[in-house]
N, CA and C atoms as an extended XYZ file, in Angstrom:
309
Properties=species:S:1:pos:R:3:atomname:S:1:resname:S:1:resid:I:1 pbc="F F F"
N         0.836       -1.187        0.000 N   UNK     1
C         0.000        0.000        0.000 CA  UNK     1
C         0.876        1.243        0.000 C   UNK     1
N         0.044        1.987       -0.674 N   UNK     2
C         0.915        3.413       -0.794 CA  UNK     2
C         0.896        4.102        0.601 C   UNK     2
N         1.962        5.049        1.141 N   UNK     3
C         1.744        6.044        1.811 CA  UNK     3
C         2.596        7.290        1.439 C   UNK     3
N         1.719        7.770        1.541 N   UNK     4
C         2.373        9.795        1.357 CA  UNK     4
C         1.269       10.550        2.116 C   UNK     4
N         1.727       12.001        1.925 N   UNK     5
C         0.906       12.706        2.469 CA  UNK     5
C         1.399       14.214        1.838 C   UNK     5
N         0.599       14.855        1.768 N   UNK     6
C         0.412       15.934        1.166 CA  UNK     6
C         0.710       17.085        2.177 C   UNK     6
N         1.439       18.102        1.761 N   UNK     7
C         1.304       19.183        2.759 CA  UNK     7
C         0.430       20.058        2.381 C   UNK     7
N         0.271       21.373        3.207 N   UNK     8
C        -1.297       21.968        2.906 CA  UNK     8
C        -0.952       22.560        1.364 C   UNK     8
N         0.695       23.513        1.071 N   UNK     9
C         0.678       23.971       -0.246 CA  UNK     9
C         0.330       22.540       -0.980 C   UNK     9
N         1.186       21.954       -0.994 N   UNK    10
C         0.695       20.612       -1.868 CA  UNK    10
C        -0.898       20.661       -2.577 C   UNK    10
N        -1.614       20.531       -1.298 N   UNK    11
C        -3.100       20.470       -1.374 CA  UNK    11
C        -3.790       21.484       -2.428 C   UNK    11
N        -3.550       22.820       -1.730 N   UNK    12
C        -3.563       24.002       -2.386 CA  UNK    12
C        -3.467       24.216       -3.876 C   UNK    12
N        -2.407       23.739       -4.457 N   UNK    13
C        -1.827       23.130       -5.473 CA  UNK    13
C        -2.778       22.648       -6.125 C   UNK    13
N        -3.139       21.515       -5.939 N   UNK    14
C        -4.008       20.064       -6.544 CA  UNK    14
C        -5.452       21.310       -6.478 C   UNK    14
N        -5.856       22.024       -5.398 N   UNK    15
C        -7.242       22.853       -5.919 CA  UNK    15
C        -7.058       23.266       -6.766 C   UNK    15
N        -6.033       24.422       -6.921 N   UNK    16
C        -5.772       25.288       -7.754 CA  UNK    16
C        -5.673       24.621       -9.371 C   UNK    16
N        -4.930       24.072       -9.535 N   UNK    17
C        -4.761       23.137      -11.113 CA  UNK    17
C        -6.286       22.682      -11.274 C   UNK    17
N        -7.006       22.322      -10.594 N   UNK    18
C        -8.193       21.271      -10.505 CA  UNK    18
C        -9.505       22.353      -10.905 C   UNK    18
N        -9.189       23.581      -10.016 N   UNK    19
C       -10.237       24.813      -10.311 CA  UNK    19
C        -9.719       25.591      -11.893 C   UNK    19
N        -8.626       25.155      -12.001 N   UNK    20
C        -8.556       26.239      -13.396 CA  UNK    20
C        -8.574       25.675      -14.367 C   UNK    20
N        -8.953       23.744      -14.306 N   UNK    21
C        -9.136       23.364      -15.940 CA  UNK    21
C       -10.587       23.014      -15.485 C   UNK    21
N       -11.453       22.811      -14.246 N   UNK    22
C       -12.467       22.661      -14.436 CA  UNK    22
C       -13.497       24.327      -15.191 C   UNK    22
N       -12.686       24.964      -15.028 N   UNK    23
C       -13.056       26.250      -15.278 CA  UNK    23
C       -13.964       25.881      -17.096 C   UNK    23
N       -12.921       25.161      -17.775 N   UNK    24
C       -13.171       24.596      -19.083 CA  UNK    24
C       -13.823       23.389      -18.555 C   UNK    24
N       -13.599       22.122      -17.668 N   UNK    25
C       -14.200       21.042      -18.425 CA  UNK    25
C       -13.535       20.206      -16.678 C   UNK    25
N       -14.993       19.594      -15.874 N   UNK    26
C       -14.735       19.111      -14.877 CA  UNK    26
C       -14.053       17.773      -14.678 C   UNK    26
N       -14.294       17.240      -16.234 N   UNK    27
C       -14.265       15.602      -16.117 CA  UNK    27
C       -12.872       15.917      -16.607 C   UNK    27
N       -11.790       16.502      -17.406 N   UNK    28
C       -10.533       16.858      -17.601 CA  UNK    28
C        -9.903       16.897      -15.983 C   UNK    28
N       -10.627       17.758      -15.624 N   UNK    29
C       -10.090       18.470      -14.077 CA  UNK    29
C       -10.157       16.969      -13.399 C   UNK    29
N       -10.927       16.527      -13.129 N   UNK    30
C       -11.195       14.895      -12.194 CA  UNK    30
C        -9.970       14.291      -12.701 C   UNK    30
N        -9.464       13.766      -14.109 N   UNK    31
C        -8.586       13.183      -14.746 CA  UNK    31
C        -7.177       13.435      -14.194 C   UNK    31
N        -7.025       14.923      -14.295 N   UNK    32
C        -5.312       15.547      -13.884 CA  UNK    32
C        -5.479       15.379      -12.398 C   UNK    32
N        -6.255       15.299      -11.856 N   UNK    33
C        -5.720       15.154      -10.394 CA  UNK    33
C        -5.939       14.292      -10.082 C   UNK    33
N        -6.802       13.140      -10.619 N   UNK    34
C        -6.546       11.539       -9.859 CA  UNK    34
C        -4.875       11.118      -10.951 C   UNK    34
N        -4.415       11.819      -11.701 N   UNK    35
C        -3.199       11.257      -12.279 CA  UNK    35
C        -2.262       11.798      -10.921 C   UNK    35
N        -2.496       12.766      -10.313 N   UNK    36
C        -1.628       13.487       -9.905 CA  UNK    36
C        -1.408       12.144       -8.482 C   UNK    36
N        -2.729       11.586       -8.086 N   UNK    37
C        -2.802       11.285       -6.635 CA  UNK    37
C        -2.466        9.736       -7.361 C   UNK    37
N        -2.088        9.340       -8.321 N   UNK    38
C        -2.108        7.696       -8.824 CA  UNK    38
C        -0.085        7.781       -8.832 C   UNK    38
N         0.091        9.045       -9.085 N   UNK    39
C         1.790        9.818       -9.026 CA  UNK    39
C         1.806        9.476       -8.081 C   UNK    39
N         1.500       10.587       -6.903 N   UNK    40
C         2.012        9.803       -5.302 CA  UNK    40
C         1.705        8.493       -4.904 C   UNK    40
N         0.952        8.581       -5.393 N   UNK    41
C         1.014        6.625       -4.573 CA  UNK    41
C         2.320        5.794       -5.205 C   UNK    41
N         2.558        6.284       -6.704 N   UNK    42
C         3.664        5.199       -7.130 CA  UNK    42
C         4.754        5.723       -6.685 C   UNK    42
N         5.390        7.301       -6.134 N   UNK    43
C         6.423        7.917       -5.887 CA  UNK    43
C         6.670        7.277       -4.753 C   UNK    43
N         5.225        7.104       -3.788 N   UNK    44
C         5.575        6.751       -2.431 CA  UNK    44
C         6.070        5.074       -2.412 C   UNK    44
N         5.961        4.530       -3.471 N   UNK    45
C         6.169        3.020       -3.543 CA  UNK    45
C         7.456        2.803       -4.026 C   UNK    45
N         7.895        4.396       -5.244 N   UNK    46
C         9.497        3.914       -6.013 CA  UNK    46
C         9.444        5.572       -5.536 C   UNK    46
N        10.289        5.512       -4.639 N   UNK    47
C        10.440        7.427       -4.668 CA  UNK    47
C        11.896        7.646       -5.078 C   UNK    47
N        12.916        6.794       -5.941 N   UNK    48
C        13.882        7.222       -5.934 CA  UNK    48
C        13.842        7.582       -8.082 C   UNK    48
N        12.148        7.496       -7.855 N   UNK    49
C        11.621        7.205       -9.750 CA  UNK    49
C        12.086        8.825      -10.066 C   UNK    49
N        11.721        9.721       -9.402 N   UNK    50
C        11.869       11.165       -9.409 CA  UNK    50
C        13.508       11.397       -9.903 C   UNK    50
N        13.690       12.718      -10.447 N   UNK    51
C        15.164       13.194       -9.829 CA  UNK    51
C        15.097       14.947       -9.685 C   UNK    51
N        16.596       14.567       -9.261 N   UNK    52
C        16.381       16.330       -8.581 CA  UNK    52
C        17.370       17.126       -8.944 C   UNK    52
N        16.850       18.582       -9.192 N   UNK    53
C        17.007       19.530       -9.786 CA  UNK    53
C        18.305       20.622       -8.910 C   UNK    53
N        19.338       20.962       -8.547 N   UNK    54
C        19.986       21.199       -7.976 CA  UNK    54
C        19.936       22.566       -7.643 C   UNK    54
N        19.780       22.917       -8.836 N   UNK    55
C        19.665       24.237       -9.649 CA  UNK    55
C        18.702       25.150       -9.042 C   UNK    55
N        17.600       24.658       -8.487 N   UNK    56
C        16.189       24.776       -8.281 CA  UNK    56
C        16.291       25.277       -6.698 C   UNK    56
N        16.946       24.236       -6.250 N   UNK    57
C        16.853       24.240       -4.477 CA  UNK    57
C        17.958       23.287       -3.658 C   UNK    57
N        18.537       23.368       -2.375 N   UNK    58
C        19.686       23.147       -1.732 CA  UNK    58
C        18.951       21.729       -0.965 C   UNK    58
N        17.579       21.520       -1.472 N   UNK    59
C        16.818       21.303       -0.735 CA  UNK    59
C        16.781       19.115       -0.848 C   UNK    59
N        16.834       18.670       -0.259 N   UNK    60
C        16.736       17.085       -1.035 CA  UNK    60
C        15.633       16.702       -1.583 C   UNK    60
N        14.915       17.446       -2.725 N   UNK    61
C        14.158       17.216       -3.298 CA  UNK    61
C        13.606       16.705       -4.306 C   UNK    61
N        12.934       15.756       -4.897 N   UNK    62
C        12.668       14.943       -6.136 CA  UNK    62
C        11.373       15.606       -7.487 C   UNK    62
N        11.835       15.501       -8.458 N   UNK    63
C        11.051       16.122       -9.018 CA  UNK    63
C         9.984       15.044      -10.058 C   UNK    63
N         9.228       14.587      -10.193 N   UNK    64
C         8.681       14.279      -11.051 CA  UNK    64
C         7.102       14.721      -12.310 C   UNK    64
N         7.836       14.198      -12.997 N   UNK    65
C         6.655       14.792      -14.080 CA  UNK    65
C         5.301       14.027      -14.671 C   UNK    65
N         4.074       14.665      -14.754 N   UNK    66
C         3.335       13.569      -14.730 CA  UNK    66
C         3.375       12.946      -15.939 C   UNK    66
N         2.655       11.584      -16.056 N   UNK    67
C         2.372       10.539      -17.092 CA  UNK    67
C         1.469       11.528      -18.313 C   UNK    67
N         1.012       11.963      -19.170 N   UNK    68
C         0.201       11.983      -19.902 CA  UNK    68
C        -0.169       13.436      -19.991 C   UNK    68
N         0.436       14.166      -18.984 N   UNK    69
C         0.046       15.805      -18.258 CA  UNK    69
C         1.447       16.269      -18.328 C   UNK    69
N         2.344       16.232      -19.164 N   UNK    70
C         3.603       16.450      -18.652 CA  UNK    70
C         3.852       18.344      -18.504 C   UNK    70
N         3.005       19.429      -18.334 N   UNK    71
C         3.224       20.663      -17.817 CA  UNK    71
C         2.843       20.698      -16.222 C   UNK    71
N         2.658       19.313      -15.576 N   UNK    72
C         3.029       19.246      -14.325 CA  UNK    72
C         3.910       18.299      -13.748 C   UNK    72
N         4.286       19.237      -12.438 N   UNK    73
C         5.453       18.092      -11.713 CA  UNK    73
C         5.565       18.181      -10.457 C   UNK    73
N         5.232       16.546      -10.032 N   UNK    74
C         5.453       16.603       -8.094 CA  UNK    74
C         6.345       16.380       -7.789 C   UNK    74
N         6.186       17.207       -7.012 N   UNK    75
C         7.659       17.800       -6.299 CA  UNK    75
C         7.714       17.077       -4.393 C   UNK    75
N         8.450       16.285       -4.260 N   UNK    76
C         8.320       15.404       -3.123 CA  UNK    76
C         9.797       14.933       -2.377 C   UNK    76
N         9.875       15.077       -0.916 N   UNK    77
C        11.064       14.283       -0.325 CA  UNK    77
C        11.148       12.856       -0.009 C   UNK    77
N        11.761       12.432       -1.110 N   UNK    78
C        11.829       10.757       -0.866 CA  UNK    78
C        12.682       10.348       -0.259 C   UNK    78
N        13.260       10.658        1.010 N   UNK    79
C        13.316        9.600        2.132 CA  UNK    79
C        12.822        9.468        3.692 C   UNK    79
N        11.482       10.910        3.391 N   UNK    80
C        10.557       10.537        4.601 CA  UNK    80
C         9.291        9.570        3.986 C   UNK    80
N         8.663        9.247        5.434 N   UNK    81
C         8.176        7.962        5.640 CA  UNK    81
C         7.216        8.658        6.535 C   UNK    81
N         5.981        8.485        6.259 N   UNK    82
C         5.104        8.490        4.177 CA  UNK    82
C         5.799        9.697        3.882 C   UNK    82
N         5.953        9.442        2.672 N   UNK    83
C         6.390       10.215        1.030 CA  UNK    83
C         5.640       11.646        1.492 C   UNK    83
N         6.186       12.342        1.666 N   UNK    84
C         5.784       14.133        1.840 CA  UNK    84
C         5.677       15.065        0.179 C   UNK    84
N         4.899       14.962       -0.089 N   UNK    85
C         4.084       16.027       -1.465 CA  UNK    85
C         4.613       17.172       -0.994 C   UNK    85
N         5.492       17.805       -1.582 N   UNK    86
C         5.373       19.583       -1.204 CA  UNK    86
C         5.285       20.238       -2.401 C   UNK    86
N         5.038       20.102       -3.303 N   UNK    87
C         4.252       20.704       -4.343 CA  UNK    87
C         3.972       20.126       -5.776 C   UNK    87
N         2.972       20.560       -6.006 N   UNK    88
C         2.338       19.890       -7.645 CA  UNK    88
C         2.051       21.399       -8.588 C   UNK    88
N         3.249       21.554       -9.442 N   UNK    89
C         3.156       22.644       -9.981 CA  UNK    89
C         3.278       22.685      -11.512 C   UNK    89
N         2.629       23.571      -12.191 N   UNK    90
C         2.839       24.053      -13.397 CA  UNK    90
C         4.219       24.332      -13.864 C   UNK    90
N         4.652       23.950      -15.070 N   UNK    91
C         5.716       24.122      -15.396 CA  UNK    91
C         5.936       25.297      -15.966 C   UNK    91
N         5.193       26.050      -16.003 N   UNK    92
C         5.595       27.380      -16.626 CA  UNK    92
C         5.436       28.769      -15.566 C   UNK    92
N         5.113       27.893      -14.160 N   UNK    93
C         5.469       28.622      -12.997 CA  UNK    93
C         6.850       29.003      -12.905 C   UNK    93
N         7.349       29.768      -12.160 N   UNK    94
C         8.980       29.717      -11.471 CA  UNK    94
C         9.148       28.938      -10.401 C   UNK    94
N         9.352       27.816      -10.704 N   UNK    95
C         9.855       26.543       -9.505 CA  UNK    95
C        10.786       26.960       -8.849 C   UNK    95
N        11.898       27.752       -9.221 N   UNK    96
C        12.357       27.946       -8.370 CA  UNK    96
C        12.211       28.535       -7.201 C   UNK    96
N        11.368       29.742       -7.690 N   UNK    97
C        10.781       30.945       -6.864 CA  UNK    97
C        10.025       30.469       -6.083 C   UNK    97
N         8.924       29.170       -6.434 N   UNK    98
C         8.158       29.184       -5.309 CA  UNK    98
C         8.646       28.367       -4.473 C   UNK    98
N         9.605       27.416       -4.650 N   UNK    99
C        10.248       26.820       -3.543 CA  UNK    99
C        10.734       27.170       -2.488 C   UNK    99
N        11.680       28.379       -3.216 N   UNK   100
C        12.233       29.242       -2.249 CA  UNK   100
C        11.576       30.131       -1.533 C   UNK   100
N        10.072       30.231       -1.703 N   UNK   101
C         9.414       31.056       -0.697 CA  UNK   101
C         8.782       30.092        0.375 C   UNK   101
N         8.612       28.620       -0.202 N   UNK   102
C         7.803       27.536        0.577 CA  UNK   102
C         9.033       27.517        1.299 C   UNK   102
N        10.130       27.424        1.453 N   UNK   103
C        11.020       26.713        2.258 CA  UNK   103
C        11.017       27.303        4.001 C   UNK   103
């Protein structure tokens, strides 16, 4: 069984993406975020599937991109126990920027 857990940006995140394609089309919106939550469960099962961006943050962080959605990517620390989500973001955000304000 999977375990992770989401932090609240995390969460935040998953509304936000979820409210701005249901904006167009709910059953799209349902789609990207059960991909997003079918991601953590497999990150939390292979979390070393991710890799990480150095560039980005000092931070030990894993980046992965989704299956089929690839202008998103969860962003997660794989070697706590459950798998910690700290963000699911747009790629045409500044990842870096918002990391560095989450940190």
């Amino acid at each position: 069984m999977s375990d992770y857990v989401l932090t609240p940006n995390a969460k935040a995140d998953i509304f936000y993406i979820w409210s701005f394609i249901a904006a167009d089309s709910e059953d799209a919106a349902g789609r990207v975020e059960q991909t997003v939550y079918d991601a953590c469960a497999l990150l939390a099962e292979n979390p070393s599937l991710g890799h990480s961006r150095r560039g980005f943050t000092s931070r030990p962080l894993r980046f992965w991109t989704l299956t089929g959605y690839s202008n998103y990517t969860v962003v997660y620390l794989p070697e706590t126990v459950p798998l910690q989500v700290v963000a699911v973001l747009h790629g045409k955000r500044n990842i870096r920027r918002v990391l560095k304000e989450r940190s």
